[in-house]
N, CA, C and O atoms as a GROMACS GRO file, in nm:
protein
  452
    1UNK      N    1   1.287  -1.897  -0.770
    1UNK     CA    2   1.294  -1.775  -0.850
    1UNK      C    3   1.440  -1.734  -0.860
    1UNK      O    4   1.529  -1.751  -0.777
    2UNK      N    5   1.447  -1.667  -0.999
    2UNK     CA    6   1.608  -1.699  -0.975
    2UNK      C    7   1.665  -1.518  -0.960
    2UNK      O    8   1.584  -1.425  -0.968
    3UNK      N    9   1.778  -1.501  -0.942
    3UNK     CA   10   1.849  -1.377  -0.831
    3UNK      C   11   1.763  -1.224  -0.952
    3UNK      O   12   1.702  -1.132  -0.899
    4UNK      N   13   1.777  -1.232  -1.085
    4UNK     CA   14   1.715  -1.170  -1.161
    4UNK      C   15   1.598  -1.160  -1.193
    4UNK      O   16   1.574  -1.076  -1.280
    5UNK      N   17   1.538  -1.202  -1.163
    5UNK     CA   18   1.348  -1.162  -1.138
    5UNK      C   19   1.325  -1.095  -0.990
    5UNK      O   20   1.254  -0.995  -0.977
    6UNK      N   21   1.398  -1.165  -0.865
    6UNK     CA   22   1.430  -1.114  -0.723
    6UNK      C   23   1.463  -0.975  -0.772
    6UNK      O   24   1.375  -0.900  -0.729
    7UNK      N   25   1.547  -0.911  -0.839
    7UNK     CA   26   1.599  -0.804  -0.831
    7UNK      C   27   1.522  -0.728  -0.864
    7UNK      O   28   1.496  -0.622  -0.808
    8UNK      N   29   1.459  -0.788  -0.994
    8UNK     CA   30   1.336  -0.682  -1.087
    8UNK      C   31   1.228  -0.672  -0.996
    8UNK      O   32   1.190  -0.555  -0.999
    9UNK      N   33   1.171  -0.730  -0.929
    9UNK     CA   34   1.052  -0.776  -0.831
    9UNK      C   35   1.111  -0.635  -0.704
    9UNK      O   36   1.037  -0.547  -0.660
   10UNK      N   37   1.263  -0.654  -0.668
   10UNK     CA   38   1.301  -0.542  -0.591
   10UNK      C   39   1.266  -0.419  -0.649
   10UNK      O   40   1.167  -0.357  -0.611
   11UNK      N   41   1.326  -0.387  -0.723
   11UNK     CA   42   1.333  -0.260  -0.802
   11UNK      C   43   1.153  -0.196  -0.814
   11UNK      O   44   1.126  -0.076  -0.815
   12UNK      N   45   1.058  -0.298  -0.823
   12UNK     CA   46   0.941  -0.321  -0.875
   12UNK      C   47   0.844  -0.246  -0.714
   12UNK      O   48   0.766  -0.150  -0.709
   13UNK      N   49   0.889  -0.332  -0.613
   13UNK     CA   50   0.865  -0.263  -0.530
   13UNK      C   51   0.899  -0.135  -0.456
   13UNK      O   52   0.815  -0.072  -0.391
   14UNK      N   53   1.015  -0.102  -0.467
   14UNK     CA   54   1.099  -0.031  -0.438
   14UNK      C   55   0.991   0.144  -0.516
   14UNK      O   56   0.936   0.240  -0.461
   15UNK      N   57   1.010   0.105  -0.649
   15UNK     CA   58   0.941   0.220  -0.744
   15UNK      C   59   0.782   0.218  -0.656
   15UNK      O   60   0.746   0.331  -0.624
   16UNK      N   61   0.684   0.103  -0.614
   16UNK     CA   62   0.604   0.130  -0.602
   16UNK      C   63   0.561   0.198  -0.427
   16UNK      O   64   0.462   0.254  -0.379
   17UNK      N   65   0.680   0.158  -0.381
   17UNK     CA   66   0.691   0.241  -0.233
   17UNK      C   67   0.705   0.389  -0.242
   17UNK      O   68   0.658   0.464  -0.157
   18UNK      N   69   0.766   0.426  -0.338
   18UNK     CA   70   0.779   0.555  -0.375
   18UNK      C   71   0.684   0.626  -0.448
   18UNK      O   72   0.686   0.749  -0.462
   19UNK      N   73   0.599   0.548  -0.496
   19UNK     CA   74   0.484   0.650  -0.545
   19UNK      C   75   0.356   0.638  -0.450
   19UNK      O   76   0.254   0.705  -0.470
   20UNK      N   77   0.368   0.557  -0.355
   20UNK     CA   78   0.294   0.568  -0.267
   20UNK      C   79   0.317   0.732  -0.153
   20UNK      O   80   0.243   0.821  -0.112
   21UNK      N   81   0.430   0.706  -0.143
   21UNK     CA   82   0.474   0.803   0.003
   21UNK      C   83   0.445   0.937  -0.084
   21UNK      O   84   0.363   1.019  -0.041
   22UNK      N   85   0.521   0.960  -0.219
   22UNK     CA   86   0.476   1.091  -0.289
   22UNK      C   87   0.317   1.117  -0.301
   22UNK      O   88   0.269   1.229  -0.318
   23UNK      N   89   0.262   1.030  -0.291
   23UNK     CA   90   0.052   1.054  -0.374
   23UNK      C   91   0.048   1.098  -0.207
   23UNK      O   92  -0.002   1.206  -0.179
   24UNK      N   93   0.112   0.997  -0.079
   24UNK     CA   94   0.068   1.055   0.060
   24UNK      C   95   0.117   1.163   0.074
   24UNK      O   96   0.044   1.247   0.126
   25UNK      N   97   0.233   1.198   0.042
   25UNK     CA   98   0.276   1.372   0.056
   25UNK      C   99   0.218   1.472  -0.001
   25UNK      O  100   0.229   1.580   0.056
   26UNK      N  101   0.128   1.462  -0.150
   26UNK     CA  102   0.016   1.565  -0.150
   26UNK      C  103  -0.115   1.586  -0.155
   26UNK      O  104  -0.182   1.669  -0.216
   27UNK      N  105  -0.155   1.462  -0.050
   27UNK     CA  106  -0.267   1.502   0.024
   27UNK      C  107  -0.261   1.553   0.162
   27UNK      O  108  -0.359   1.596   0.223
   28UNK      N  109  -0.108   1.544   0.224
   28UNK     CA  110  -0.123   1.581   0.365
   28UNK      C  111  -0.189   1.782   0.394
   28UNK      O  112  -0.159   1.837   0.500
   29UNK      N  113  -0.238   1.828   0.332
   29UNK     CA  114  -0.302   1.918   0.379
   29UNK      C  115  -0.405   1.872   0.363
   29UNK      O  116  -0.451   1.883   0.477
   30UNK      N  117  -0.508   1.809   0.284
   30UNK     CA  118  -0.602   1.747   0.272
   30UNK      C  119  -0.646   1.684   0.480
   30UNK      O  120  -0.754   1.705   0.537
   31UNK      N  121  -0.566   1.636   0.520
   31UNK     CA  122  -0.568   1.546   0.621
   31UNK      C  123  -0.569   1.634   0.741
   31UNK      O  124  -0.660   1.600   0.818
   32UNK      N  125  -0.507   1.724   0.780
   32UNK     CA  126  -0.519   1.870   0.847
   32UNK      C  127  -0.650   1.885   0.903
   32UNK      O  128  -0.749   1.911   0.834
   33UNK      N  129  -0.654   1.860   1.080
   33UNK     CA  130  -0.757   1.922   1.128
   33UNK      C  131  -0.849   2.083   1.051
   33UNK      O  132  -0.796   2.174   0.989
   34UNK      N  133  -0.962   2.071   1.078
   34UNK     CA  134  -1.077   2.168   0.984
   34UNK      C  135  -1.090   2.238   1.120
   34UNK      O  136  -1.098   2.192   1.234
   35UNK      N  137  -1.090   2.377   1.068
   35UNK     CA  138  -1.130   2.451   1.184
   35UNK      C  139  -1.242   2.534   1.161
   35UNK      O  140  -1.288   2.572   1.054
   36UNK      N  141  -1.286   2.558   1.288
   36UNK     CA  142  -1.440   2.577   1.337
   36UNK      C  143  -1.400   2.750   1.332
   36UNK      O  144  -1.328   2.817   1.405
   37UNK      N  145  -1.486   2.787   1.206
   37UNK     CA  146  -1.413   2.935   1.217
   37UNK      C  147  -1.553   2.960   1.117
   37UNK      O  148  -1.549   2.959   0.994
   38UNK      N  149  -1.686   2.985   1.204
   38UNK     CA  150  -1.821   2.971   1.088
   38UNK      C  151  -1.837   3.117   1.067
   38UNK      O  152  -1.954   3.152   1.046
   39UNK      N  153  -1.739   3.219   1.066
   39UNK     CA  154  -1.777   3.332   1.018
   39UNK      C  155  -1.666   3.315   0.851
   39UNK      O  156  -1.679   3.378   0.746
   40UNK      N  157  -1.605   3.251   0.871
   40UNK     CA  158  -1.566   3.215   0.717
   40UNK      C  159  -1.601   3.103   0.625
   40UNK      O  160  -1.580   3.107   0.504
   41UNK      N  161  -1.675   2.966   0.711
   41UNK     CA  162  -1.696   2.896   0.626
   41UNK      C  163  -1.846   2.846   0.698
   41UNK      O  164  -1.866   2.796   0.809
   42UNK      N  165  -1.920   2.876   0.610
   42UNK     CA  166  -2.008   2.818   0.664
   42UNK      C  167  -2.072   2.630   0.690
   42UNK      O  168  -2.013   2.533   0.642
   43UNK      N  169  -2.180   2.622   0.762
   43UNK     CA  170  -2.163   2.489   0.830
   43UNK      C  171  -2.143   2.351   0.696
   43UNK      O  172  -2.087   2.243   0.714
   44UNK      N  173  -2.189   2.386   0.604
   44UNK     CA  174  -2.192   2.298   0.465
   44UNK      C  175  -2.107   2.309   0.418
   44UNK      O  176  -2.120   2.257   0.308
   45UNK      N  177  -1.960   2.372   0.437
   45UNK     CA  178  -1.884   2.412   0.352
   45UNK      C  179  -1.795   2.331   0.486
   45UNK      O  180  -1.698   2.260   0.457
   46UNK      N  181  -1.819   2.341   0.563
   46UNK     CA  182  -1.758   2.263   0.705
   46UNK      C  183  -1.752   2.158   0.702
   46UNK      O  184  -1.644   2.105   0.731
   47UNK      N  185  -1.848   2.091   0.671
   47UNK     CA  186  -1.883   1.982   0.658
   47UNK      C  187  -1.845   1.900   0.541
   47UNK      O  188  -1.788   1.791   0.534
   48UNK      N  189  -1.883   1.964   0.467
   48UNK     CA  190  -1.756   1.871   0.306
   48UNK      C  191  -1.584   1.880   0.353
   48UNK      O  192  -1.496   1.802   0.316
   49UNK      N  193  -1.569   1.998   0.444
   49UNK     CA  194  -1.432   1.979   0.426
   49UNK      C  195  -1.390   1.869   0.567
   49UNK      O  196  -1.270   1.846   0.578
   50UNK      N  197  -1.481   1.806   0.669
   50UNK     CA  198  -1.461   1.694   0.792
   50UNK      C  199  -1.479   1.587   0.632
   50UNK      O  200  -1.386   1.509   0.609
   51UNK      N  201  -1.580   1.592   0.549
   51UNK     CA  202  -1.599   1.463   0.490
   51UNK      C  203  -1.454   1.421   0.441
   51UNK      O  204  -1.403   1.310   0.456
   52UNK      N  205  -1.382   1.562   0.363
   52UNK     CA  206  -1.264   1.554   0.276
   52UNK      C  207  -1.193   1.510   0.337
   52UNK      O  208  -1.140   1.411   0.287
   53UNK      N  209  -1.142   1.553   0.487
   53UNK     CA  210  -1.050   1.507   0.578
   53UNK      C  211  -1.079   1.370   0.596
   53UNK      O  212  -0.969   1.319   0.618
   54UNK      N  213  -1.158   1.289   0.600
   54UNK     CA  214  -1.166   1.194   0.717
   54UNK      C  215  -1.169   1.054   0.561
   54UNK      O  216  -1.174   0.932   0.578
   55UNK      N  217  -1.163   1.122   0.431
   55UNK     CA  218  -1.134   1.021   0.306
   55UNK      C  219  -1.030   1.045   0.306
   55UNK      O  220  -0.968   0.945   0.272
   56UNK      N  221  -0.933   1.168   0.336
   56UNK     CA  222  -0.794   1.143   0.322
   56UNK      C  223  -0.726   1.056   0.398
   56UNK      O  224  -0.651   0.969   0.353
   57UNK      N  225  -0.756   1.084   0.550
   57UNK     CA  226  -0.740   1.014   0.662
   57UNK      C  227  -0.714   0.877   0.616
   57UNK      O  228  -0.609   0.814   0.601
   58UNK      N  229  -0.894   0.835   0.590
   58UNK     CA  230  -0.853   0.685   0.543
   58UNK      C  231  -0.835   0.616   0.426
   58UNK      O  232  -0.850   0.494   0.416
   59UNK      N  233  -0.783   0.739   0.279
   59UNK     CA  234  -0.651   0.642   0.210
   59UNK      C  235  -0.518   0.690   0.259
   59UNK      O  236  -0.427   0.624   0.210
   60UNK      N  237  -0.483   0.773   0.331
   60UNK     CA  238  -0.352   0.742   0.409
   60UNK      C  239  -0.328   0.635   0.472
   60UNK      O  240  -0.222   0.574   0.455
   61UNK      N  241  -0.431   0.591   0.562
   61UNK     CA  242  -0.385   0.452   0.666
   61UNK      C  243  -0.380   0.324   0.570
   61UNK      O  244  -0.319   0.217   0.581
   62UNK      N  245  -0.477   0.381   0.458
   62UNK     CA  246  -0.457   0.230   0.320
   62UNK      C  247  -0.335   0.246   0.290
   62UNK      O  248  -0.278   0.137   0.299
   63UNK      N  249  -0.286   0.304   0.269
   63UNK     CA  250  -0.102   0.375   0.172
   63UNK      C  251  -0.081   0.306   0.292
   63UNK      O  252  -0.128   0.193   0.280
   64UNK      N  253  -0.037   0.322   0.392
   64UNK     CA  254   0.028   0.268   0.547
   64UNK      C  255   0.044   0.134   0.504
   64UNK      O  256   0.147   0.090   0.454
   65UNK      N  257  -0.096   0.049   0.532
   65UNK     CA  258  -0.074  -0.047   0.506
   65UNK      C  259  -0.020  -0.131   0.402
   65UNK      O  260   0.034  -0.239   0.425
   66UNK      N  261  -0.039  -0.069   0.261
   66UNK     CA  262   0.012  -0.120   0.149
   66UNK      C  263   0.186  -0.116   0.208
   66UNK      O  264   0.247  -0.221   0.227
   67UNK      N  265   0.237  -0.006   0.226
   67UNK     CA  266   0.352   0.030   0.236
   67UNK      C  267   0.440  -0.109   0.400
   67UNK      O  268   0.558  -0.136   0.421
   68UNK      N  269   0.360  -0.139   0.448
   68UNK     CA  270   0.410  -0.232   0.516
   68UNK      C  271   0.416  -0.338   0.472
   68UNK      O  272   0.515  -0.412   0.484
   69UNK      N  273   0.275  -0.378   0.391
   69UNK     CA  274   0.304  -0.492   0.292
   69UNK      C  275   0.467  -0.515   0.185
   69UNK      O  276   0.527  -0.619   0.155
   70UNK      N  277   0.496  -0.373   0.153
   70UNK     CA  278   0.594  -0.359   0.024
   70UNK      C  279   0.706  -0.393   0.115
   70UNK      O  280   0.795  -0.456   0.059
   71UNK      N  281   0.729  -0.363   0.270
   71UNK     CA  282   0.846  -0.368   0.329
   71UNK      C  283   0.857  -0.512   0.361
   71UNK      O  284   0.959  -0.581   0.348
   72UNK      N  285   0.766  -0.542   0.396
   72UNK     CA  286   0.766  -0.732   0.414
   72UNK      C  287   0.826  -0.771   0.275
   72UNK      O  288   0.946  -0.791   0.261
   73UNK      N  289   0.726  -0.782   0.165
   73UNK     CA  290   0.776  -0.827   0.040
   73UNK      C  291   0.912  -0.809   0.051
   73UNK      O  292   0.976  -0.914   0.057
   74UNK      N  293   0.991  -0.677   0.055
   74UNK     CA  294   1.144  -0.649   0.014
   74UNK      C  295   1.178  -0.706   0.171
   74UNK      O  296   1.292  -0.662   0.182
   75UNK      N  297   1.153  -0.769   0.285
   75UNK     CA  298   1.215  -0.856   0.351
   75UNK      C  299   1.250  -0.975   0.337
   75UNK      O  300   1.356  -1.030   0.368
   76UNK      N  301   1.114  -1.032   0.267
   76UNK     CA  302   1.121  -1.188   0.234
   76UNK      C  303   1.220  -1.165   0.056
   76UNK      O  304   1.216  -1.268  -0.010
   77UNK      N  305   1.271  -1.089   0.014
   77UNK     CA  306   1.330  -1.097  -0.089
   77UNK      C  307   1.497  -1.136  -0.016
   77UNK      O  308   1.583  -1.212  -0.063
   78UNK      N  309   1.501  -1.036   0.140
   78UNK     CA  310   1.632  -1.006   0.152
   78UNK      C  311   1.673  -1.141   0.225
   78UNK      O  312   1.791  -1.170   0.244
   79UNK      N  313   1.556  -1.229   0.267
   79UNK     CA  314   1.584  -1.340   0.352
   79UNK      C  315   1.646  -1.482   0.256
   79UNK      O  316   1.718  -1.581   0.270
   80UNK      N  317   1.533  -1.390   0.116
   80UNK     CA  318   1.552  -1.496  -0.017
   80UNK      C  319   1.441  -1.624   0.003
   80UNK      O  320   1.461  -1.736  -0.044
   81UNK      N  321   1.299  -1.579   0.096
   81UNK     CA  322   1.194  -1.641   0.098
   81UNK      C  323   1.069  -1.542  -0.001
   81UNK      O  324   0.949  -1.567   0.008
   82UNK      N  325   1.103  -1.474  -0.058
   82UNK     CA  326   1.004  -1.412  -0.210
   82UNK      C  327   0.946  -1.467  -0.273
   82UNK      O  328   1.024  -1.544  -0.329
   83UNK      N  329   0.814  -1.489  -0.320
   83UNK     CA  330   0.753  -1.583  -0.402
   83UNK      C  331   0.757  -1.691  -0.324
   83UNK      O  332   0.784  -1.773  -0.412
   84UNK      N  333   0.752  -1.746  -0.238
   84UNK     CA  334   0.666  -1.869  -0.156
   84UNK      C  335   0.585  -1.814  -0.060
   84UNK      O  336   0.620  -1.744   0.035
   85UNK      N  337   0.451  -1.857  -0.096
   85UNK     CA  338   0.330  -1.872   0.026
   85UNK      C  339   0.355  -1.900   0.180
   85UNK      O  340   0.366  -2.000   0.250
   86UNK      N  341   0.358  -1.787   0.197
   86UNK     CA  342   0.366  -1.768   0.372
   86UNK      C  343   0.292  -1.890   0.456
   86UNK      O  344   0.335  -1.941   0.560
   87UNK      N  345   0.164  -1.926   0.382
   87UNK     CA  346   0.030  -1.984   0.426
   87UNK      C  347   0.111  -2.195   0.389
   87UNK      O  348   0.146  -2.283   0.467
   88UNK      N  349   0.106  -2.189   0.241
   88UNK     CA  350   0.150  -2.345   0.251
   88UNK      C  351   0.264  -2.341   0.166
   88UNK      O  352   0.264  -2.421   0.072
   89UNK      N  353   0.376  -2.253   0.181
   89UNK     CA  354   0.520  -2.273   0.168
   89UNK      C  355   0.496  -2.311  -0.038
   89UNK      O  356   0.596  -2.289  -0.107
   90UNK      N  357   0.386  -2.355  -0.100
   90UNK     CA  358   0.415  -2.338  -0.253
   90UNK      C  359   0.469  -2.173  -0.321
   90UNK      O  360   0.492  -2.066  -0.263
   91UNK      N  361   0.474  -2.198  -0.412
   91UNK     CA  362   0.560  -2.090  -0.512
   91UNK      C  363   0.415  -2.049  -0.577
   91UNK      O  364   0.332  -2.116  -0.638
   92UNK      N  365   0.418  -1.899  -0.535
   92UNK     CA  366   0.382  -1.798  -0.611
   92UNK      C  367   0.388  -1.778  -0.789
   92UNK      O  368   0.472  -1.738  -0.870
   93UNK      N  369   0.297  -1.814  -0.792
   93UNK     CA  370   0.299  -1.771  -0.951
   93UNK      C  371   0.398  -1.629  -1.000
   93UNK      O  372   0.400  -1.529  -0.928
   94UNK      N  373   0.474  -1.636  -1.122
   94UNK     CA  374   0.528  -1.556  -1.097
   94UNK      C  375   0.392  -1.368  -1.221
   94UNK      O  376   0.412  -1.251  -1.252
   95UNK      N  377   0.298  -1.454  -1.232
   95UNK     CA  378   0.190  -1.362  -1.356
   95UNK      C  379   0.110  -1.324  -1.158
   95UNK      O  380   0.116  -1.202  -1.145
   96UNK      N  381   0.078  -1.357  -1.090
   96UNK     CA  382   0.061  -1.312  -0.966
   96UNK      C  383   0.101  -1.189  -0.949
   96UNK      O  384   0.041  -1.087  -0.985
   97UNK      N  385   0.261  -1.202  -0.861
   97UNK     CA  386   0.325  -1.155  -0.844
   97UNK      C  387   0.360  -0.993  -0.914
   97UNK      O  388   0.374  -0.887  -0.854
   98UNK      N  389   0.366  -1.022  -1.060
   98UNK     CA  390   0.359  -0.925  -1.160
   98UNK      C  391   0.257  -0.824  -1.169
   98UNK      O  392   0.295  -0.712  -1.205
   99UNK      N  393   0.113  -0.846  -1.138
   99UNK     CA  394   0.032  -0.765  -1.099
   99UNK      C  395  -0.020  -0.752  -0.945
   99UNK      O  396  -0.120  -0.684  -0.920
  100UNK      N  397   0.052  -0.818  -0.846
  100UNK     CA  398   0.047  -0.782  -0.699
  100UNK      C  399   0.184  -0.806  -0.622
  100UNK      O  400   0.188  -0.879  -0.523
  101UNK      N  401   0.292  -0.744  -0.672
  101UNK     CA  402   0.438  -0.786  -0.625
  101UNK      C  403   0.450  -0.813  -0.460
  101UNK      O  404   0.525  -0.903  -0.421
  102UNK      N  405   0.362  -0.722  -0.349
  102UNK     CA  406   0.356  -0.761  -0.267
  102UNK      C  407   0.291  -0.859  -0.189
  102UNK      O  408   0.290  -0.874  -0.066
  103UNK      N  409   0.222  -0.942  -0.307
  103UNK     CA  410   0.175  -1.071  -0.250
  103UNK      C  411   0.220  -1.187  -0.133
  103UNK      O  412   0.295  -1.275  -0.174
  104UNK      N  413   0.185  -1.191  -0.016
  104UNK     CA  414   0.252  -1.292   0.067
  104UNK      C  415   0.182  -1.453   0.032
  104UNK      O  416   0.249  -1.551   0.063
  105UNK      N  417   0.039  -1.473  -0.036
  105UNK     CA  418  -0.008  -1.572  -0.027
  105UNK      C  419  -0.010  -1.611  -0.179
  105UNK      O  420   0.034  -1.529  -0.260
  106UNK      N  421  -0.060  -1.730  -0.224
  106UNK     CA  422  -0.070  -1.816  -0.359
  106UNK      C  423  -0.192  -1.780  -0.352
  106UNK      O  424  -0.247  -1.745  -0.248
  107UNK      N  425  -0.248  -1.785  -0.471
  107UNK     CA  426  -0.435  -1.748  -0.521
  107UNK      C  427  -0.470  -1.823  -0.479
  107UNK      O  428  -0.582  -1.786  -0.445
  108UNK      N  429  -0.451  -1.973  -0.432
  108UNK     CA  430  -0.543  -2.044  -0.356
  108UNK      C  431  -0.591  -2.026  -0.192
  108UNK      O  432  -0.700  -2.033  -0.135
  109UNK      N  433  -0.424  -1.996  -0.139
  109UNK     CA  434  -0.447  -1.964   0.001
  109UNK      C  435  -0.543  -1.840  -0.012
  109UNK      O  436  -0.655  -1.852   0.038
  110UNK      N  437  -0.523  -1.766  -0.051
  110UNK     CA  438  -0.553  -1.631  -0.095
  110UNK      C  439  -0.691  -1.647  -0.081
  110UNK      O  440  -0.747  -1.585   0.009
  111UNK      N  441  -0.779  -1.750  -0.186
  111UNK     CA  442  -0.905  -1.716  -0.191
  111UNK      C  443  -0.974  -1.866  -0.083
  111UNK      O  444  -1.075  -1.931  -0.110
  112UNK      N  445  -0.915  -1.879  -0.006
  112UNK     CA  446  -0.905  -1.982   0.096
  112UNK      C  447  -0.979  -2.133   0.055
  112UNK      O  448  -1.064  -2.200   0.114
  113UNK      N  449  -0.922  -2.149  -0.046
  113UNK     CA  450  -0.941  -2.295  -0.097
  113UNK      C  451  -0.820  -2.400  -0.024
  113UNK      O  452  -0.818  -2.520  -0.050
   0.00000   0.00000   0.00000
């Protein structure tokens, strides 16, 4: 892959690390222990808001993980191992890549053929 697709592929991730951490910055009240206060909310109204918490909860730890994925990707860019399969060292498609930039594997490893 040559230094100008690397860069765009940077930039690519880079933008998509950042709209991750912003979408996690306004749900963090969403994520906020619920307090047990049943003269203001009653138990059903309690209870949607543990459900609300505990979906925020877990697309935050998804964002987490994506976001470690994006930091690997922009590692293996900085090592200048980007676009090769972690799994059997071939080259990443680069129409892959384009709709999953943080891809570490080839669609084959991927779908374990």
């Amino acid at each position: 892959m040559d230094a100008g697709k690397r860069k765009e592929f940077r930039q690519t991730l880079q933008a998509l690390a950042a709209r991750i951490r912003a979408a996690d910055a306004q749900t963090e009240g969403e994520r906020a222990p619920v307090e047990l206060d049943q003269q203001a909310v009653g138990r059903l109204s309690r209870m949607d808001a543990l459900q609300v918490q505990a979906m925020a909860l877990e697309t935050s730890r998804r964002r987490a993980v994506e976001l470690r994925r994006i930091a690997a990707a922009l590692a293996r860019i900085d090592e200048g191992d980007y676009g090769a399969c972690l799994e059997c060292g071939e080259e990443i498609a680069v129409r892959r890549l384009e709709l999953t930039p943080a891809a570490p594997l080839c669609i084959a490893c991927a779908s374990g053929k």
